[in-house]
C-alpha positions in Angstrom: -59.2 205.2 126.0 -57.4 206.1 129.4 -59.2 208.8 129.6 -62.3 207.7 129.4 -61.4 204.8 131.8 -60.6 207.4 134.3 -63.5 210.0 133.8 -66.2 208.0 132.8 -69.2 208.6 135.3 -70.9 205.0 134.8 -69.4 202.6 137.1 -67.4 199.9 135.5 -66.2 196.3 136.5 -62.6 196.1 137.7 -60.1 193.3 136.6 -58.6 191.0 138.7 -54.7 190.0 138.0 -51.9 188.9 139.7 -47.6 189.1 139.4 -45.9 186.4 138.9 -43.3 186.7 141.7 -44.9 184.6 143.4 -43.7 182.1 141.6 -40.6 183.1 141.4 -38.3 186.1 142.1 -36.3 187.7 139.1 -34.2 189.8 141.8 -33.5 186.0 143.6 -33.5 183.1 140.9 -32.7 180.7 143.9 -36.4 181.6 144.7 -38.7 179.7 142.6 -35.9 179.5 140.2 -37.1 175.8 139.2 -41.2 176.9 138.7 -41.8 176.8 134.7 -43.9 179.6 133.0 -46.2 177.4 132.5 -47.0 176.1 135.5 -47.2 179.7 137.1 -49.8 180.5 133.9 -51.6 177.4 135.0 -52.1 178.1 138.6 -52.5 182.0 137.8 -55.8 181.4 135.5 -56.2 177.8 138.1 -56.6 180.7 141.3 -59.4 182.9 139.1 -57.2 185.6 137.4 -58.1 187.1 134.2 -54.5 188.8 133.8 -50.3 188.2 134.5 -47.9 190.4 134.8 -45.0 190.2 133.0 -41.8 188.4 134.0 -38.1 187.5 133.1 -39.3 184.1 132.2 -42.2 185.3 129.5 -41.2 185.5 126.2 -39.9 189.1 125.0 -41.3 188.8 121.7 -45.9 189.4 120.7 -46.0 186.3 118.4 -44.4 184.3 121.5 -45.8 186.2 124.5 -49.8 186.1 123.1 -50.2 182.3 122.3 -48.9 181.6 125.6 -51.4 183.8 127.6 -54.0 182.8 125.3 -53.2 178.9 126.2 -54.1 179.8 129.6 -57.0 182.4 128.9 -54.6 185.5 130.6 -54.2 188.9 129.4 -50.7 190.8 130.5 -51.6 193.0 132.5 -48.9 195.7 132.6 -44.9 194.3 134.4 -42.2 196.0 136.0 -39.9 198.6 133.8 -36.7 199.4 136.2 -35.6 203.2 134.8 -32.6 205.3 135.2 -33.5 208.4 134.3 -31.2 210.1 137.3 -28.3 208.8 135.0 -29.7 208.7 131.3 -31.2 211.2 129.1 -34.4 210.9 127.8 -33.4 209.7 124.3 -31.4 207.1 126.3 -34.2 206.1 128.2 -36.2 206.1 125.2 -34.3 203.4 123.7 -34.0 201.9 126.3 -38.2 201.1 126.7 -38.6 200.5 123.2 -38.6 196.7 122.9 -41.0 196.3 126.2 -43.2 199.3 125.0 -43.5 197.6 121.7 -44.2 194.2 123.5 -46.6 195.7 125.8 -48.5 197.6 123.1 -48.9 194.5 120.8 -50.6 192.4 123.7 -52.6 195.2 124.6 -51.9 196.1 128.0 -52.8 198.9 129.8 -50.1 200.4 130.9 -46.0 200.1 131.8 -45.4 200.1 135.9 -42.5 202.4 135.8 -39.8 203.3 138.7 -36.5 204.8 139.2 -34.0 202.2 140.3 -30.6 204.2 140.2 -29.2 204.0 143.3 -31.4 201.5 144.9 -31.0 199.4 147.8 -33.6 197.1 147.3 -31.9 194.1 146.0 -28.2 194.8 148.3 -28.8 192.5 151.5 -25.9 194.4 153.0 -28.1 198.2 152.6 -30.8 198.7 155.4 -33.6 200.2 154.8 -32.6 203.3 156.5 -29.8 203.8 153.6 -32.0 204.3 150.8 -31.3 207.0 147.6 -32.8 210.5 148.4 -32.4 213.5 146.1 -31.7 217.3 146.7 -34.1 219.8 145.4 -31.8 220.4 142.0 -32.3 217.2 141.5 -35.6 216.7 142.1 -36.7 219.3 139.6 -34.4 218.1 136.8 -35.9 214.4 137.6 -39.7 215.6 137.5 -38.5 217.3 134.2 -37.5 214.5 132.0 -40.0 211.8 133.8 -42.8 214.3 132.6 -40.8 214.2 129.0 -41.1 210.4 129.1 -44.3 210.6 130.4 -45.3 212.7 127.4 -43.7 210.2 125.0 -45.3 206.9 126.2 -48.7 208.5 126.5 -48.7 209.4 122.7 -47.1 205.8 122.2 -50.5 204.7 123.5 -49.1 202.9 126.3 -49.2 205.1 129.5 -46.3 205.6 132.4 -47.8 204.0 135.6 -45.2 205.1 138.1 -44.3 202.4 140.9 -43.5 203.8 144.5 -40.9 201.6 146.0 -39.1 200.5 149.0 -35.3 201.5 148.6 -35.8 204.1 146.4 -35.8 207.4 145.6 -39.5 207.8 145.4 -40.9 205.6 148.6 -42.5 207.7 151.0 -46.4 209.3 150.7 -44.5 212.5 150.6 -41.9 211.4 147.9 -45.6 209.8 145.7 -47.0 213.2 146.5 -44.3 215.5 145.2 -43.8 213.4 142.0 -47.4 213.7 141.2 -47.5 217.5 141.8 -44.6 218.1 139.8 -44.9 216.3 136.5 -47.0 216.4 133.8 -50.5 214.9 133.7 -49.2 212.2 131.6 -47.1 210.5 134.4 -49.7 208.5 135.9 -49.3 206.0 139.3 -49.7 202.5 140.2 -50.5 202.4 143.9 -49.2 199.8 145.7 -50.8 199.4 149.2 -48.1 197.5 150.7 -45.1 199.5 150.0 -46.9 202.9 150.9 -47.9 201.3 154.4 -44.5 199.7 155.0 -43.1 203.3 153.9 -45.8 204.9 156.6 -48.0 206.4 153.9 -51.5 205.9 153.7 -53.5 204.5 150.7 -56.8 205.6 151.3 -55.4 209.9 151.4 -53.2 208.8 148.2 -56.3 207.8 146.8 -58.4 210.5 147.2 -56.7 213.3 146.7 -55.1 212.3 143.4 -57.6 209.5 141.8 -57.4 211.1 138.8 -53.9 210.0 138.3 -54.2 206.5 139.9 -53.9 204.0 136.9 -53.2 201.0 138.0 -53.5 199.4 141.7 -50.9 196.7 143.1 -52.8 194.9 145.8 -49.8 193.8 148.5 -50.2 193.3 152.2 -48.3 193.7 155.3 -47.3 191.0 158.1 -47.7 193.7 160.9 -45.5 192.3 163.4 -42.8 191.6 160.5 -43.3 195.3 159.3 -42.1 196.1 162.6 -39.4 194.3 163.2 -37.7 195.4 159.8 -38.3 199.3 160.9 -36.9 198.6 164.3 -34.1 196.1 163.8 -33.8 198.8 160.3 -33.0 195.3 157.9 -32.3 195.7 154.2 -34.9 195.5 151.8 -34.5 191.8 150.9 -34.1 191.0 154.2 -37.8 191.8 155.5 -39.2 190.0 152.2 -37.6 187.1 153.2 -38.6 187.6 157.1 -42.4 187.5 155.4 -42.9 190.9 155.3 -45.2 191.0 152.3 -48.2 189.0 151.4 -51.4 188.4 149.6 -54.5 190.6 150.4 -56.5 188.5 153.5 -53.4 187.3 155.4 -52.3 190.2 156.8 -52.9 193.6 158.3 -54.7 196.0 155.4 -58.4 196.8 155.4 -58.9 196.9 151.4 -63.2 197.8 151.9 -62.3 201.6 152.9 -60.2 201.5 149.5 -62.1 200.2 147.8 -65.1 202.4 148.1 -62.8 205.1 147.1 -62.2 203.7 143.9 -65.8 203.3 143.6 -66.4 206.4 144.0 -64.1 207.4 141.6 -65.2 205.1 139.2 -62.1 203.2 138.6 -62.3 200.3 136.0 -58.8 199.1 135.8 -57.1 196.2 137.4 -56.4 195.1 141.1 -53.4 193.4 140.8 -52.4 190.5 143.6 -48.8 191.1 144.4 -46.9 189.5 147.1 -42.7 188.9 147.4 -42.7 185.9 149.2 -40.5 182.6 149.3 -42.3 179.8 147.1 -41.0 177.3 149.4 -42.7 178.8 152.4 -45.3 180.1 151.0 -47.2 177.8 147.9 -47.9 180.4 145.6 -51.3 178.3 144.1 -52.5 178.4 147.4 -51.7 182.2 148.1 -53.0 183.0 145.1 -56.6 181.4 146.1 -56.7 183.2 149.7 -55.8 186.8 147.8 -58.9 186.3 145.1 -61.1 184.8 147.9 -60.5 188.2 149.7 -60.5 190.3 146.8 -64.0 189.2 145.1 -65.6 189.0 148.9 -64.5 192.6 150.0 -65.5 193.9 146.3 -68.5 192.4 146.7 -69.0 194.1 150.0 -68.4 197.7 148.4 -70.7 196.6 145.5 -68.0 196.8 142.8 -68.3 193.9 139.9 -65.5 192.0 138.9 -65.0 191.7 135.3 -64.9 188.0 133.3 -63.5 187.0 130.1 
């Protein structure tokens, strides 16, 4: 089914979704801490979503998980899988995946968004940015070895590896999303998320075409400019520039989505757009953020003349 989503030459409709951190922040319970599940399932489907994320608040178990989303006509839409591969085998990891792979392929979702979080900096408020894991060549072939092992796995499992590109971590630059994708198997797919490859220097739109054939899922984050650059220059920790408001919602800050969006067009790319944003609750009402990302979304798909799936 993958597959076909990827090569299929008739242009389909893409899905709209969005994260729940908004809401609130797994890595930071003191953010958001008090928002119920429900209400961030209310204000999700409330804002024009079709899909959710998963969270540390959403039930772990199918016959849980389903009702709820169906109470608030969402679909999960793939969720965060922190890995450490660097450390574990693949057996280990293996085990280690089972209960969300078997959550995630009861509720159907498309995909697991998968990254390496040994030796990340991205939730230490004392670690700038600057500090962040990097491996040596040895490494990096032993790592490409056993992600393309897992990637193997999950992809026979029905339920593909989307891999995440992150701030703090070993794979965060253009170059470090380029290397992985030429060294692993085919199986090892990619989430782009347009927010962490600018704030990493990379560029989207190149990412994009020259590797669409492994793009499988697309996190749609944007960049405060002027807090971007304060965090490279005054080199903060990871949580730190969240917090300054680094992050937010497609239409409030500095990305052009239209030139990426015709990409994907062009590509033929039917899977979700995914609205994520880190972003204090309290400063920033996630209802309302919500609203201004799928405002911008649906007007600049509309633009590029891409249709927007509806349940």
């Amino acid at each position: 089914m993958i597959k076909y989503i990827l090569t299929n030459k008739k242009f389909m409709s893409v899905k709209l979704g969005i994260a729940p951190i908004a809401w609130s922040n797994d890595d930071m319970p003191e953010l958001g801490g008090e928002t119920t599940l429900e209400q961030c399932l209310k204000e999700a489907n409330e804002a024009g979503y079709i899909g959710i994320e998963s969270g540390g608040k959403f039930p772990k178990k199918s016959s849980e998980l389903i009702p709820k989303l169906d109470q608030f006509n969402l679909k999960l839409c793939s969720g965060w899988y922190g890995a450490y591969l660097r450390k574990n085998s693949v057996e280990e990891e293996k085990k280690s995946i089972q209960e969300q792979l078997d959550l995630f392929k009861d509720c159907n979702a498309p995909c697991i968004v998968f990254a390496e979080v040994s030796g990340s900096i991205q939730g230490d408020p004392n670690r700038k940015l600057s500090t962040r894991p990097q491996m040596e060549k040895d490494e990096w072939q032993k790592f490409c070895e056993k992600i393309s092992e897992l990637g193997k796995y999950l992809e026979d499992e029905g339920m593909p590896l989307a891999y995440h590109h992150h701030m703090g971590t070993v794979i965060e630059t253009q170059k470090d999303t380029e290397r992985l994708i030429e060294n692993t198997h085919e199986s090892v797919k990619l989430t782009l998320d347009t927010g962490h490859m600018l704030f990493a220097k990379g560029d989207s739109k190149s990412i994009l075409q020259n590797y669409y054939e492994r793009i499988l899922h697309v996190h749609c984050k944007d960049i405060r400019k002027q807090v971007l650059e304060k965090s490279l220059k005054e080199d903060l920790s990871f949580r730190g520039a969240f917090l300054e408001g680094a992050f937010t919602v497609p239409g409030d800050g500095c990305i052009d989505y239209q030139p990426l969006f015709n990409v994907l067009k062009n590509n033929n790319y039917s899977g979700w757009l995914v609205v994520e944003a880190e972003q204090d609750p309290a400063k920033a009402n996630p209802l309302e953020y919500a609203k201004i990302g799928y405002k911008y979304l649906t007007d600049t798909l509309k633009k590029s003349e891409i249709e927007i799936y509806k349940n």
